[in-house]
ZAMARGU-4260 file (C-alpha; in steps of 0.2 Angstrom, whole numbers, plus 5000, padded with zeros to 4 digits):
<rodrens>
0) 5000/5000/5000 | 5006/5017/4997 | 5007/5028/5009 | 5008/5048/5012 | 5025/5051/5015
5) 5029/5056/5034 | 5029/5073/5040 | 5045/5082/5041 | 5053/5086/5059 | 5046/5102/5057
10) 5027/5098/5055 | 5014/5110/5062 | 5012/5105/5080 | 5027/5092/5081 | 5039/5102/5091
15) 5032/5117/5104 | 5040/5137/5098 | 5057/5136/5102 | 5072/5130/5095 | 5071/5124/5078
20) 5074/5107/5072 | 5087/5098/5063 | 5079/5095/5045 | 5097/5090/5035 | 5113/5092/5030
25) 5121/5096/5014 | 5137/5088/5008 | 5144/5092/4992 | 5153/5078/4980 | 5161/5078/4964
30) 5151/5064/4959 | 5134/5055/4963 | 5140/5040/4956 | 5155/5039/4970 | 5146/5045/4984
35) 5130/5031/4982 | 5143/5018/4982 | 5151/5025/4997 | 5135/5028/5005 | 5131/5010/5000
40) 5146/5002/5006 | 5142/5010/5024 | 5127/5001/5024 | 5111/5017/5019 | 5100/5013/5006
45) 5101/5029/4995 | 5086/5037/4984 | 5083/5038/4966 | 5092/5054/4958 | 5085/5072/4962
50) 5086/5084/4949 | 5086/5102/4953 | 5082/5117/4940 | 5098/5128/4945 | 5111/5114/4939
55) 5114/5105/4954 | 5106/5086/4958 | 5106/5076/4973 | 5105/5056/4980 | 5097/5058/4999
60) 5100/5047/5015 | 5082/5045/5021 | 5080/5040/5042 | 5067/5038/5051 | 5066/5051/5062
65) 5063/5064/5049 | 5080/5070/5045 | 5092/5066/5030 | 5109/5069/5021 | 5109/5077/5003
70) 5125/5074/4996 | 5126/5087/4980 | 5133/5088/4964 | 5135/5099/4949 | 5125/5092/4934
75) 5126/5106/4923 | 5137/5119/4924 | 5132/5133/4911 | 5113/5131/4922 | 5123/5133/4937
80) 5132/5150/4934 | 5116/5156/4927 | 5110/5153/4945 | 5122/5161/4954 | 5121/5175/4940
85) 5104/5176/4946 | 5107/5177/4963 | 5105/5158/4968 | 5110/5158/4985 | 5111/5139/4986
90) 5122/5137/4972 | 5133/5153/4975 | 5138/5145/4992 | 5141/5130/4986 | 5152/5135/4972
95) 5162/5147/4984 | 5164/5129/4997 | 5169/5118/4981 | 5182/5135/4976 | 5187/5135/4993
100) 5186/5116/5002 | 5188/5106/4984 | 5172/5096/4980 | 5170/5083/4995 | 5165/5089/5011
105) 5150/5096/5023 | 5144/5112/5018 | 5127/5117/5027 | 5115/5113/5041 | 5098/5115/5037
110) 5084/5120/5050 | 5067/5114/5046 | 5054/5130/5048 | 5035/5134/5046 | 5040/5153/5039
115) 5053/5155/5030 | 5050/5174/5029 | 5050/5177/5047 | 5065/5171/5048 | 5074/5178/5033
120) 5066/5195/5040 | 5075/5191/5059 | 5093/5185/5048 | 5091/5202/5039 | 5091/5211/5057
125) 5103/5203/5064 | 5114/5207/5051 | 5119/5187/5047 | 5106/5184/5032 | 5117/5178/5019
130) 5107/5184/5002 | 5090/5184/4994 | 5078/5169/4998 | 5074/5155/4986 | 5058/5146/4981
135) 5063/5131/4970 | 5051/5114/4966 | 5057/5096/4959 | 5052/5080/4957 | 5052/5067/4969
140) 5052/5047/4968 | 5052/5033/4979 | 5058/5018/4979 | 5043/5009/4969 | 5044/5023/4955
145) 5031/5033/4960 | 5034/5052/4957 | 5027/5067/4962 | 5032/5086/4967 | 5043/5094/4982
150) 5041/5113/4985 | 5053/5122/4996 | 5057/5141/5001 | 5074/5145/5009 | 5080/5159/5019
155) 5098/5159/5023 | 5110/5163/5038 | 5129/5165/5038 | 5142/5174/5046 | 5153/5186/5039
160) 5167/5181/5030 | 5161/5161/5035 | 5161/5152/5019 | 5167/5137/5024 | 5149/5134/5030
165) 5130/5141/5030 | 5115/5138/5040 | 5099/5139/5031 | 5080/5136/5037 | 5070/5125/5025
170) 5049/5129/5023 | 5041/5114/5014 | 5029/5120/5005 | 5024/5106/4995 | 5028/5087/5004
175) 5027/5075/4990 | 5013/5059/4992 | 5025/5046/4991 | 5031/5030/5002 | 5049/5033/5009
180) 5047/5018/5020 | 5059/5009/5010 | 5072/5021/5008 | 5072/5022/5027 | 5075/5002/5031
185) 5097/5004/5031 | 5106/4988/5031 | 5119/4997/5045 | 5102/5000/5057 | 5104/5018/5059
190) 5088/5026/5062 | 5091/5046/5065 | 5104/5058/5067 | 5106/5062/5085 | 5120/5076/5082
195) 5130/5087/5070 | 5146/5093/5077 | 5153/5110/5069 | 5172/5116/5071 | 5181/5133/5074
200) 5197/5142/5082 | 5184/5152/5086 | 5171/5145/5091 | 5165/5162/5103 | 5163/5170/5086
205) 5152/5159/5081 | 5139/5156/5094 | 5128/5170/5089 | 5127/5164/5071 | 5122/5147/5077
210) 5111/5155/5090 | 5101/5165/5080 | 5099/5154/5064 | 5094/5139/5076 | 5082/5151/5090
215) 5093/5141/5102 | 5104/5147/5119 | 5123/5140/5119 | 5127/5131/5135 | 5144/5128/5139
220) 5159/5139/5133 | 5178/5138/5131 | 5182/5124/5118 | 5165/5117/5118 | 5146/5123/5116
225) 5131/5116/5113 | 5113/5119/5106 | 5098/5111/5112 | 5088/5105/5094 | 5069/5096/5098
230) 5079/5082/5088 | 5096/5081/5089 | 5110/5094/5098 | 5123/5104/5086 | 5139/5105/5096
235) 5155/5117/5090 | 5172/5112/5096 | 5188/5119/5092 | 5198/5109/5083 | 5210/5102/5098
240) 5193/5096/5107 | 5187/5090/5091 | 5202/5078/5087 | 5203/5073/5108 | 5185/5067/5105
245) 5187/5059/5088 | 5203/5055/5086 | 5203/5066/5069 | 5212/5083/5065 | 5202/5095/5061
250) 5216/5108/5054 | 5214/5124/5061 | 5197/5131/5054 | 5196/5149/5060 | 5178/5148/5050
255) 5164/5139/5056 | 5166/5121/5049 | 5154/5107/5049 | 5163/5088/5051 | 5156/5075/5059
260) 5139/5068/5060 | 5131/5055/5074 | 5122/5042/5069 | 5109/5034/5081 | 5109/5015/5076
265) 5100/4999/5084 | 5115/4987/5084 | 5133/4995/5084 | 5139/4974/5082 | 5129/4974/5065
270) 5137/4993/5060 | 5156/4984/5065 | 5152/4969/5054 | 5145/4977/5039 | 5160/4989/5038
275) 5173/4976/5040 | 5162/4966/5025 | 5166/4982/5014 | 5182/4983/5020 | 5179/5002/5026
280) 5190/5006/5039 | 5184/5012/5055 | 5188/5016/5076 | 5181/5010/5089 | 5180/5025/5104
285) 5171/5020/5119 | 5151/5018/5113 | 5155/5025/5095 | 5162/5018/5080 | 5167/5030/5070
290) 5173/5030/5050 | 5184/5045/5043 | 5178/5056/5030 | 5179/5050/5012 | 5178/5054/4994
295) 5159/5054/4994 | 5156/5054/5013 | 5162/5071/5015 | 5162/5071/5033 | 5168/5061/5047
300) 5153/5048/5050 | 5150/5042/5068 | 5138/5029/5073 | 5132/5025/5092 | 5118/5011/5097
305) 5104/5020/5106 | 5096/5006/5118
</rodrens>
């Protein structure tokens, strides 16, 4: 049976006025083609190809709590710098990361919204709104074939100077009547993202940004802060803290950088033995096994079973 396909993690009525919920995160590749198989090989079932009209496609990681990665590519140029010719947000910051960073890595977290004006409106008063909004639609297919549409508008949040990363809250205008059941069933048992841990020399200086664009306090200070999200927390670490935790050098990111992602799964034994069935190369520190970013991954990958 086909079935209306679930609400977002922003859904009227799903999360009391506050902070805003994680909705998910963009990582830029230089190839689809690469980054499903990596994908694959870490044990996500990965979508059907997404075809945007400003020259960019993407191939989503569904989960079940609502969130998901959108690794992006480039499909055609010449549509793309007509884009950012026409003041495409989207694709002007993800041309300056690729100019920047090269075309692997983690280049936004997106904030799922019920008014996407209002909260252009607040980044333009704050001083952080990063350019004009953006109200784009394209198709959208599950995993039996059936297609229909997905309407979004955009308003976006960066601070100055930070290209390295973006923040950007998503309105869905239009959520597609399809069945992403099956998209959401990973061999590897992950079943949410449960949090996204940003990077910066810095990090004081970006608290406001983060702040503002996520309507959540910071708690902590010195080389680690937090934000409370209804559906996941988005922690900033400098990069000495980040590699203690890790075990991963984080350079020396004076920007705001986005570079790992937690994954909630059932079984951290079946996670272990699926990656050494791909022979992907991975750590084990404390509960969380964790893999290192790769071409097509984009950002280290950590995975933790939730009891």
């Amino acid at each position: 049976m086909t079935e209306t396909m679930p609400a977002g993690p922003h859904s009227p009525g799903a999360y009391p006025p506050g902070a805003y919920p994680l909705d998910h995160l963009v990582l830029p590749t230089a190839s689809l083609d690469v980054a499903r198989a990596r994908l694959n090989s870490l044990g996500f079932i990965v979508a059907p190809t997404g075809i945007h009209p400003f020259g960019t496609e993407n191939c989503c990681v569904f989960l079940e709590d609502g969130t998901y990665l959108e690794p992006l590519a480039v499909c055609n140029a010449q549509a793309a710098a007509k884009a950012i010719a026409d003041g495409n947000v989207f694709v002007a910051r993800d041309r300056a990361y690729r100019d920047k960073r090269g075309n692997e890595g983690f280049s936004a977290l997106v904030l799922g919204t019920e008014n996407a004006d209002a909260d252009h409106t607040r980044y333009v008063e704050a001083g952080l709104a990063a350019g004009d909004m953006l109200s784009f639609s394209r198709a959208f297919t599950d995993a039996a074939g059936k297609s229909d549409t997905a309407s979004f508008k955009l308003a976006f949040a960066s601070g100055t100077g930070a290209t390295d990363a973006f923040l950007f809250a998503c309105e869905r205008i239009n959520a597609p009547k399809v069945d992403r059941t099956a998209l959401q069933i990973h061999a590897n048992g992950a079943t949410g993202i449960i949090e996204v841990v940003a990077v910066s020399d810095e990090p004081s200086g970006q608290r406001r940004l983060i702040s503002i664009a996520a309507r959540s306090p910071v708690a902590g200070q010195g080389s680690s802060a937090t934000f409370g999200l209804p559906n996941a927390t988005l922690t900033l670490l400098d990069p000495v803290a980040f590699e203690t935790r890790f075990g991963i050098s984080a350079g020396a990111p004076s920007e705001l950088r986005f570079a790992g992602v937690v994954f909630s799964v059932r079984r951290a034994d079946t996670v272990a033995k699926l990656l050494a069935a791909s022979s992907v190369e991975h750590d084990i520190r404390g509960n969380d096994i964790i893999v290192r970013p790769a071409t097509g991954q984009g950002a280290a990958f950590i995975f933790r079973e939730i009891a």
